[in-house]
Legacy VTK file of the C-alpha trace (Angstrom):
# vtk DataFile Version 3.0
C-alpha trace
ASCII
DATASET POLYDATA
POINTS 314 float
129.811 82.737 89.810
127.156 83.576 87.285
123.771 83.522 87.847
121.424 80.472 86.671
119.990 80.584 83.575
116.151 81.524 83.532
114.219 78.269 82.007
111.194 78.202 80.205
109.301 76.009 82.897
110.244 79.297 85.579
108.874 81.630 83.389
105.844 80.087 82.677
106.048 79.326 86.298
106.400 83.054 87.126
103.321 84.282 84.715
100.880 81.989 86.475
101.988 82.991 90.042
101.383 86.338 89.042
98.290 86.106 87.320
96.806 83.935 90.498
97.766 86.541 92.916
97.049 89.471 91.183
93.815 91.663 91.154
90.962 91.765 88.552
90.096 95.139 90.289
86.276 96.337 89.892
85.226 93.512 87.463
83.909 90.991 90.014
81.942 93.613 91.469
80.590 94.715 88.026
80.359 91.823 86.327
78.638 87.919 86.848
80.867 85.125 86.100
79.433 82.527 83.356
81.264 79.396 82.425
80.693 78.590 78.688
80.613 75.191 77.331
79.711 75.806 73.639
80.512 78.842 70.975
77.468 81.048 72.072
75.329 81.115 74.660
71.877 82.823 74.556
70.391 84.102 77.952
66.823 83.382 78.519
67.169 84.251 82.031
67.606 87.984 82.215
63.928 88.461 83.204
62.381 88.197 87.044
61.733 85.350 88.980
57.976 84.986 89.843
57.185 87.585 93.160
55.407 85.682 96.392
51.437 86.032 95.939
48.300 84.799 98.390
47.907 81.357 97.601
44.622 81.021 95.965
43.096 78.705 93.630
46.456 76.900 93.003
49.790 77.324 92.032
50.292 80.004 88.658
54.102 78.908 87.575
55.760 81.765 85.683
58.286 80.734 83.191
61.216 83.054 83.057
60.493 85.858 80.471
62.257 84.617 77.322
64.963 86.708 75.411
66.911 86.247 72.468
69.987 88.050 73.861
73.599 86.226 73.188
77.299 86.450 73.863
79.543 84.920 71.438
82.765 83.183 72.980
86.201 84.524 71.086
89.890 83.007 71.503
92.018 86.176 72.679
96.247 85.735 72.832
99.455 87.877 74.023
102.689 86.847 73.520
105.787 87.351 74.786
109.410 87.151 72.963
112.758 87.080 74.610
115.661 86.497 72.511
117.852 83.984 73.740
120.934 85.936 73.868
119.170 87.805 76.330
118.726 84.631 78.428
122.192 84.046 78.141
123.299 87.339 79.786
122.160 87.212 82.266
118.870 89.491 81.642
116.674 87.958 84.226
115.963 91.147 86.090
114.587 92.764 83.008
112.733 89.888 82.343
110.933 89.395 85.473
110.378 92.597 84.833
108.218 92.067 81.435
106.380 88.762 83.268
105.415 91.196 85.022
103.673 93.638 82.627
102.105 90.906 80.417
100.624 89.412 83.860
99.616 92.805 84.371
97.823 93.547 80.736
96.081 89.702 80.787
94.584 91.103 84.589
93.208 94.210 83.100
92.042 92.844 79.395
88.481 91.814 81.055
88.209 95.782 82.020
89.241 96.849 78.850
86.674 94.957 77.640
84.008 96.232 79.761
84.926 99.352 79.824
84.565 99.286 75.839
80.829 98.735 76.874
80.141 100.903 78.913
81.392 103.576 76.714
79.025 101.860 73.915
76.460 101.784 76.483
73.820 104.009 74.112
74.392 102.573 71.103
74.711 99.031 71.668
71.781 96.639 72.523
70.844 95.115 75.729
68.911 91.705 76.607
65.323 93.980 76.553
66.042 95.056 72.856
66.987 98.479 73.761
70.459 100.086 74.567
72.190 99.317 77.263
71.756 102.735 79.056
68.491 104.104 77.217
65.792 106.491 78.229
62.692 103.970 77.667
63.260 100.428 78.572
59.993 98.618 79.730
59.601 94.485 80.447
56.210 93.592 81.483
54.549 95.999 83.954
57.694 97.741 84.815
56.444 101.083 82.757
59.132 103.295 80.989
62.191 103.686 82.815
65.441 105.111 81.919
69.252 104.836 83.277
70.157 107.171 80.747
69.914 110.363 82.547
71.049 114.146 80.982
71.364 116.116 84.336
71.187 120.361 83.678
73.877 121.025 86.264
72.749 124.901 86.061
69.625 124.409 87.641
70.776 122.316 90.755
69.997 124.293 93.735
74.053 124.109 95.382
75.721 127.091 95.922
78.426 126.817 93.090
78.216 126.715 89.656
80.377 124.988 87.411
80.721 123.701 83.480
79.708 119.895 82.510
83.077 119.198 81.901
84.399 120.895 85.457
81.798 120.921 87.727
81.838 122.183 91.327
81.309 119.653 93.952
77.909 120.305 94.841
76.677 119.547 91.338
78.435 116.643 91.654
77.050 115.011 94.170
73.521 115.977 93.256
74.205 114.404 89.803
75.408 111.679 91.504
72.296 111.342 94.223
69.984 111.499 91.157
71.676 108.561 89.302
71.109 106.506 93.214
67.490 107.161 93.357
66.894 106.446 90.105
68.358 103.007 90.493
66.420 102.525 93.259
63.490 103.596 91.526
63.782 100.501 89.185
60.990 98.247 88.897
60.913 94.506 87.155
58.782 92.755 84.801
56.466 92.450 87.118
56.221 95.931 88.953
57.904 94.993 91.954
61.139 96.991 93.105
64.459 95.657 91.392
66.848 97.184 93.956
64.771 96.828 97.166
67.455 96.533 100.225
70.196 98.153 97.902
73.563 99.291 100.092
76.569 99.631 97.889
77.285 101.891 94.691
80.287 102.952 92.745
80.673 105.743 90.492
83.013 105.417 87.819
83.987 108.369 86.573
87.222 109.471 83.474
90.348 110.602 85.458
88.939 114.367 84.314
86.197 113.779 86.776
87.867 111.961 89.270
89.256 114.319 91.968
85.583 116.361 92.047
83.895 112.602 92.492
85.763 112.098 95.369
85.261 115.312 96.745
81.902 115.042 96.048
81.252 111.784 97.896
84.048 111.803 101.058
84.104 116.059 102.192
82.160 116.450 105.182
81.573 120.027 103.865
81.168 121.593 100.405
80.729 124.503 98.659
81.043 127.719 100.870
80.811 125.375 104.335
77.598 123.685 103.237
76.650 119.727 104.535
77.700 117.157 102.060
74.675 114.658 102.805
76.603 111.597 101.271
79.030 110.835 104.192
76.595 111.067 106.550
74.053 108.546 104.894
73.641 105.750 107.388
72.652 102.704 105.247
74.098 103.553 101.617
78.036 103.570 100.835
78.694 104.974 97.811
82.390 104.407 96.704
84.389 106.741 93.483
86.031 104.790 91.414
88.477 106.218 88.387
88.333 104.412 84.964
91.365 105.914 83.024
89.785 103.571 79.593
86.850 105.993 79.761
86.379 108.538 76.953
83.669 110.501 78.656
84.292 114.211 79.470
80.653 115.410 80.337
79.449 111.393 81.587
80.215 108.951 84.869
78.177 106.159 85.393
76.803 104.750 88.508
76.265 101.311 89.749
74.839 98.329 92.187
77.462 96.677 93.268
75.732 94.125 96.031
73.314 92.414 94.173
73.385 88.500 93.407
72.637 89.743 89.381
75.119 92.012 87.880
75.025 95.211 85.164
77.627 92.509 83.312
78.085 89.258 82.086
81.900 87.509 81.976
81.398 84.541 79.848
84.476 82.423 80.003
84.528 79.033 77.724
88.500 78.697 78.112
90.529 79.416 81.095
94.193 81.658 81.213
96.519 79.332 79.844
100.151 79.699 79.796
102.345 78.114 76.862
105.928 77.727 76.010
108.075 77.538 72.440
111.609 77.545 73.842
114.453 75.132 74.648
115.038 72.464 72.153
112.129 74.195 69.619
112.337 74.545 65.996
111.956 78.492 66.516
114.882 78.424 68.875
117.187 76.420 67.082
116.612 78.517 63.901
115.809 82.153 65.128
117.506 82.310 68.706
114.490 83.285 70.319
111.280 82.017 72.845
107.688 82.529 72.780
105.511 82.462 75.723
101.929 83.202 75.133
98.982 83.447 77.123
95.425 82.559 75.843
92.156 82.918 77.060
88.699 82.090 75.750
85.438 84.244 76.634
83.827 87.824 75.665
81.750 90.098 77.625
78.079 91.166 77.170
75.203 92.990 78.656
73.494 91.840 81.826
71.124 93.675 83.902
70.443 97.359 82.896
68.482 97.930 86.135
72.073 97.477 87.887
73.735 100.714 85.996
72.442 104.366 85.147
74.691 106.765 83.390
74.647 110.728 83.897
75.503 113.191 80.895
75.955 116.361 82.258
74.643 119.402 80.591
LINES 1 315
314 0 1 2 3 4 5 6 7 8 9 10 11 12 13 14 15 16 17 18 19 20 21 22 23 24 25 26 27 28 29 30 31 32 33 34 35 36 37 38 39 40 41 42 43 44 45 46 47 48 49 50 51 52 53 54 55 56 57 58 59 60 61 62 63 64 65 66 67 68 69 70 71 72 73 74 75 76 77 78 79 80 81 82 83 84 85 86 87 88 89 90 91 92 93 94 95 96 97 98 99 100 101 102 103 104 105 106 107 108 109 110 111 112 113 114 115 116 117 118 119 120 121 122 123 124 125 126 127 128 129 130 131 132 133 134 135 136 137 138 139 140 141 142 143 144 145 146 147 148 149 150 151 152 153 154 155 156 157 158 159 160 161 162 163 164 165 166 167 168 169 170 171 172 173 174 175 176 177 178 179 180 181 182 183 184 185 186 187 188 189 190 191 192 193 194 195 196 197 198 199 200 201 202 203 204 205 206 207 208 209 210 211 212 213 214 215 216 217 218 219 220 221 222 223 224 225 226 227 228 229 230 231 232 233 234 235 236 237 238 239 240 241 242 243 244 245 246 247 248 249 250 251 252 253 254 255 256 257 258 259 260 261 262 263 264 265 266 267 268 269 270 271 272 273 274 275 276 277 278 279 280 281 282 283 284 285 286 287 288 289 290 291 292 293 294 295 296 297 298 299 300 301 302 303 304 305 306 307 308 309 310 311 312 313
């Protein structure tokens, strides 16, 4: 008995089940969430909230810090074609098997994105008016502070020496200890610490970089038998994470990942949608084919610098 024809209505079916229950991987934890009503939205709320004073002589209300910084929203499609002949024979296998891939691509398009600024990072401006990783931003009475970091591996005091582009463990995780404290180190607009009570990091690193981050932050023991300091830190987890997008050779980037503000902003005006041209369609009738297409509405910006600090290795 042959097998029932796939319809339309259990593809489209299919490409939404998928999309629910699959993973957006690192973006949640990179990136806040803002639902868009209008074209662009312009965020006057990237500086500090006011910092808890002696009460005297009244109340002194501090407006938020304003900023001129804005995200414009963009319409962004995939579609799929499957030729009805294909349909006919019985090609549902193979076809699941492309539902699957275009869920798969629409999951990971937000980290493409992203990942397309973090490798702009220095050359592309943040809410302050100064690249996103920079060596001088300053709000207010923070004084000049910099997430752009160029680390001179050679002069680390580890036991083994290695090149920017390979280097040994030890330099690794003293690169990476040095991004840490200097997010830490952050201050706000109004001198106070930014990442007071921080726990969690993750340092994305290229896939050229990868196997000596994780070395770097999981061996109990590196570089001739000496203590790796990072596993045994009782009140900081810091977590590698590989970012295949990422161009960098000499570069990783490190960053908060438990804070209520984010190094990100995902600005979403329209939802995933899933749509249909198939049975009984003008495009089937003349061209023996279906389109299914997914949509979404949204970009990606720039949110809080203080969140991120990236290390070029020298």
């Amino acid at each position: 008995m042959p097998h029932a024809l796939l319809t339309s209505r259990a593809i489209v079916g299919e490409i939404y089940n998928r999309l629910t229950a699959g993973d957006a991987s690192w973006v949640s934890r990179y990136a806040m969430k803002i639902n868009s009503s209008q074209e662009t939205e312009t965020y006057g709320w990237l500086g500090q909230v006011p910092q808890m004073r002696e009460w005297i002589g009244g109340r002194q209300p501090k407006e938020l810090r304003e900023h001129t910084f804005s995200i414009k929203n963009k319409d962004h499609e995939a579609t799929l074609e499957i030729l009805t002949k294909h349909l006919r024979r019985d090609q549902s296998g193979q076809i699941r098997v492309r539902i699957g891939e275009l869920s798969r691509r629409v999951l990971s398009y937000p980290m493409k994105l992203m990942s397309t600024l973090m490798i702009n990072g220095e050359s592309q401006l943040c809410y302050d008016g100064q690249y996103f990783f920079d060596t001088d931003h300053a709000e207010g009475d923070s004084g000049s502070q910099s997430n752009d970091l160029s680390v001179d591996i050679s002069g680390l005091a580890v036991a083994v020496h290695g090149t920017a582009t390979a280097p040994s463990v030890g330099e690794m995780q003293q690169a990476i200890l040095l991004a840490v404290q200097a997010i830490l180190g952050f201050k706000d607009d109004q001198g106070e610490p930014m990442n007071e009570g921080a726990t969690e990091f993750e340092v994305m690193v290229p896939t050229s970089l990868w196997a000596v981050a994780v070395a770097a932050v999981a061996l109990p023991m590196i570089d001739n038998g000496n203590a790796n300091t990072i596993p045994a830190l009782d009140k900081l987890k810091i977590t590698p994470v590989v970012n295949p997008r990422l161009t960098w050779t000499d570069k990783f980037a490190v960053y908060r990942t438990d804070g209520e503000t984010k190094p990100f902003i995902l600005q979403e005006e329209v939802p995933v949608a899933v749509d249909a041209i198939a049975e009984g369609s003008e495009l089937e009738f003349k061209e023996k084919k279906h389109w299914y297409g997914v949509e979404w509405g949204g970009n990606v910006g720039y949110g809080f610098w203080q969140h991120a600090c990236l290390v070029t290795m020298v």
